[in-house]
C-alpha positions in Angstrom: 41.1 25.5 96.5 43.4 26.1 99.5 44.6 29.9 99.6 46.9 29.1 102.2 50.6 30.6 101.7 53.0 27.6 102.5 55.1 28.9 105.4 58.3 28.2 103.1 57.2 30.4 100.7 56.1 32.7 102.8 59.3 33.1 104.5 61.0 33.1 101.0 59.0 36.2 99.5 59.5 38.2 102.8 63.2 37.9 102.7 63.0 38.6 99.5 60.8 41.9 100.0 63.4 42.7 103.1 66.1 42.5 100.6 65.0 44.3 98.0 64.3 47.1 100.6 67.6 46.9 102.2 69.3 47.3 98.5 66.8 50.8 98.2 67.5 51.7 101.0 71.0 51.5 100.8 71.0 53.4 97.1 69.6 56.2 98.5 72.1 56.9 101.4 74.0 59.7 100.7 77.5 59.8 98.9 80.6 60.3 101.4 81.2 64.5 101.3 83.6 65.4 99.1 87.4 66.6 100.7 88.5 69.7 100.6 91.8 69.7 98.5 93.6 71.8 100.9 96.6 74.3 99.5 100.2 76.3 100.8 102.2 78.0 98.8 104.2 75.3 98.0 108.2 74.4 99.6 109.7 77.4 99.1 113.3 78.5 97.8 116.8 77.4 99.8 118.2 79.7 101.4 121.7 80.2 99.8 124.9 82.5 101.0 125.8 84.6 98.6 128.1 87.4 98.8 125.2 89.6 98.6 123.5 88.4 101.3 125.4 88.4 104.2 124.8 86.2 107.3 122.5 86.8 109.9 124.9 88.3 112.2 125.2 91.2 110.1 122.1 92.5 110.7 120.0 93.5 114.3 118.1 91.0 115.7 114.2 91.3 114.8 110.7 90.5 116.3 108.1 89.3 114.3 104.8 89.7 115.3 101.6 87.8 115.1 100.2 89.4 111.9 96.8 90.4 112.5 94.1 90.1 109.1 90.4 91.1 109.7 87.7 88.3 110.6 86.8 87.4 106.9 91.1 85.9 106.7 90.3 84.6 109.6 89.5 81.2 108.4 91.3 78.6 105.6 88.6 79.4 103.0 90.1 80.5 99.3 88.3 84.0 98.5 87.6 85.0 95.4 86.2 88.6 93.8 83.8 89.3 91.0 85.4 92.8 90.6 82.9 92.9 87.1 79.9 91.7 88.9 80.2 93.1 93.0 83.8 94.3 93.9 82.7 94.2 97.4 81.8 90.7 97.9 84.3 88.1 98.7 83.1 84.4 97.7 85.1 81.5 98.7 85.7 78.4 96.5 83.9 75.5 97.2 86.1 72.0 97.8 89.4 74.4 98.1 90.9 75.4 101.9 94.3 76.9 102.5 96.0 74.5 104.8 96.0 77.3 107.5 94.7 80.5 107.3 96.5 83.1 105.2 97.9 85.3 107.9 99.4 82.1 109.4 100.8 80.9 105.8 102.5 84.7 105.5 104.3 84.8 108.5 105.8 81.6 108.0 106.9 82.9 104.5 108.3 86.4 105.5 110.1 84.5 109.1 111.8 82.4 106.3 112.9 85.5 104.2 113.9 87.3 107.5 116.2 84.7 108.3 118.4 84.5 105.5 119.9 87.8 107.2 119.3 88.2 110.6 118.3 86.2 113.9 114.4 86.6 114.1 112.5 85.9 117.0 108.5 84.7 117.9 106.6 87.6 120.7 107.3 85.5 123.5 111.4 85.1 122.7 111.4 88.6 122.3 109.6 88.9 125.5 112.5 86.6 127.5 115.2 88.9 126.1 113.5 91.6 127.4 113.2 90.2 131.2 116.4 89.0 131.4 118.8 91.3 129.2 116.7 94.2 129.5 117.0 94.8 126.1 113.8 94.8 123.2 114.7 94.0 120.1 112.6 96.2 117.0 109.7 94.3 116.5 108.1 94.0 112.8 104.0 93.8 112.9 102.1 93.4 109.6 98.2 93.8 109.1 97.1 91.5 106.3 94.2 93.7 104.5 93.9 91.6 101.2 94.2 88.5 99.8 92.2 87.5 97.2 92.1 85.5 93.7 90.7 89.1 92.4 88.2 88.8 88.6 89.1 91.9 86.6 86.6 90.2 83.9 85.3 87.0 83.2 88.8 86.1 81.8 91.5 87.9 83.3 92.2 87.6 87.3 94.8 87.9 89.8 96.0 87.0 92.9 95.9 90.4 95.0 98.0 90.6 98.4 97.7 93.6 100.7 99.6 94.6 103.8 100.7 97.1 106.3 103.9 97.1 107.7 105.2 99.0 111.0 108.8 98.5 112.3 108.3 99.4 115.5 111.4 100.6 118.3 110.4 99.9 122.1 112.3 102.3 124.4 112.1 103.7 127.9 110.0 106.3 126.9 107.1 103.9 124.6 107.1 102.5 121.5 108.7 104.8 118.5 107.4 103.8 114.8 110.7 103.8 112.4 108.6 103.4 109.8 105.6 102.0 108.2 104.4 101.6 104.8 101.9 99.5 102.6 102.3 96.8 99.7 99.8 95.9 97.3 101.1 93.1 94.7 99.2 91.5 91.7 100.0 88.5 90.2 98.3 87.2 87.3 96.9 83.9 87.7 97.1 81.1 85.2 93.4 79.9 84.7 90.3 81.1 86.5 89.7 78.7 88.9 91.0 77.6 92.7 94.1 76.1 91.6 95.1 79.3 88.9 94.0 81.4 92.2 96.5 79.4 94.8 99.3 79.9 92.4 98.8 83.4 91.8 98.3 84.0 95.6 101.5 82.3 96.3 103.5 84.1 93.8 102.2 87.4 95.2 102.6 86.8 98.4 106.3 86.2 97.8 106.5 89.3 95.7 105.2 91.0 99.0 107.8 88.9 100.8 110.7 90.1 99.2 109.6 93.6 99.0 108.6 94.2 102.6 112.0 92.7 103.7 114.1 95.0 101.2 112.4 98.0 103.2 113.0 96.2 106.6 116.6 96.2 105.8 117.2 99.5 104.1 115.3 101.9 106.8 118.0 103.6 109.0 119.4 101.9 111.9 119.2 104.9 114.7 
């Protein structure tokens, strides 16, 4: 009997292996990463003129300030606290980012508040003013401390915000704190998970908003 494989065949079965490795091969590459669903704290609220708010030219102009966070707010990641379990470990969520970090996504919420009222400016404008008016506006600096989607228990959390604030007067003499004062706001989140700690973070973080701007504009103008 010839053993001889027929070259046909031959060519057949080894495409045929090839294939069959090529399809393996192929089903066990691994699946595309998951993206990050990435989060703000949403559009915000109109400004409207009302009679109790009164335009911006009614108040000073103000700096704001780069607000400064330590290295763990550095970055976009959602943090989260077992207070139950280790209150001093923060643990961030997975497939959940901010879409910039949080000190970023606060200033561009208080600079909205602030502007309902007054004219408010970014360090270098208040910088130009000074040059070539010779004139320093007060300048507003915040320290973000907190900000956290913060486990009481297993099934109660909150979003916890906070901050410093110093309103600060430059004069000829150096810089004169008018005042400075912390916030620390709660706000319960709806379930215990990224999204339940976004919204609880946002709604605390305007709750902080609002109150750190009703100080701003009540301390004495001297």
């Amino acid at each position: 009997m010839n053993n001889a494989i027929h070259p046909r065949f031959s060519f057949g079965l080894g495409w045929s292996v090839g294939l069959a490795l090529l399809l393996a091969g192929c089903g066990a590459l691994p699946d595309k990463p998951a993206r990050s669903t990435l989060y703000d704290f949403g559009p915000g609220l109109a400004a409207t003129a009302t009679a109790a708010n009164p335009p911006a030219a009614a108040l000073p102009t103000l700096a704001l300030a780069e607000i400064e966070s330590n290295a763990r707010l550095d970055g976009t990641q959602i943090l989260y606290r077992l207070a139950y379990a280790d209150a001093n470990e923060l643990r961030p969520y997975g497939q959940s980012r901010w879409s910039l970090p949080p000190a970023q996504l606060l200033r561009q919420r208080l600079r909205d508040a602030l502007t309902e009222r007054r004219t408010v400016l970014g360090p270098e404008e208040s910088a130009t003013i000074a040059r070539t008016e010779g004139r320093v506006p007060d300048t507003l600096r915040i320290s973000l401390d907190e900000f956290s989607h913060y486990f009481e228990s297993a099934g109660s959390s909150v979003g916890l915000v906070r901050l410093r604030a110093t309103l600060i007067r430059g004069t000829t003499g150096g810089d004169r704190v008018l005042g400075q004062r912390t916030f620390t706001v709660r706000r319960p989140a709806p379930s215990a998970d990224a999204p339940g700690g976004v919204k609880a973070l946002a709604a605390a973080t305007d709750a902080a908003v609002a109150e750190v701007v009703q100080w701003v504009d009540q301390l004495p103008r001297q």
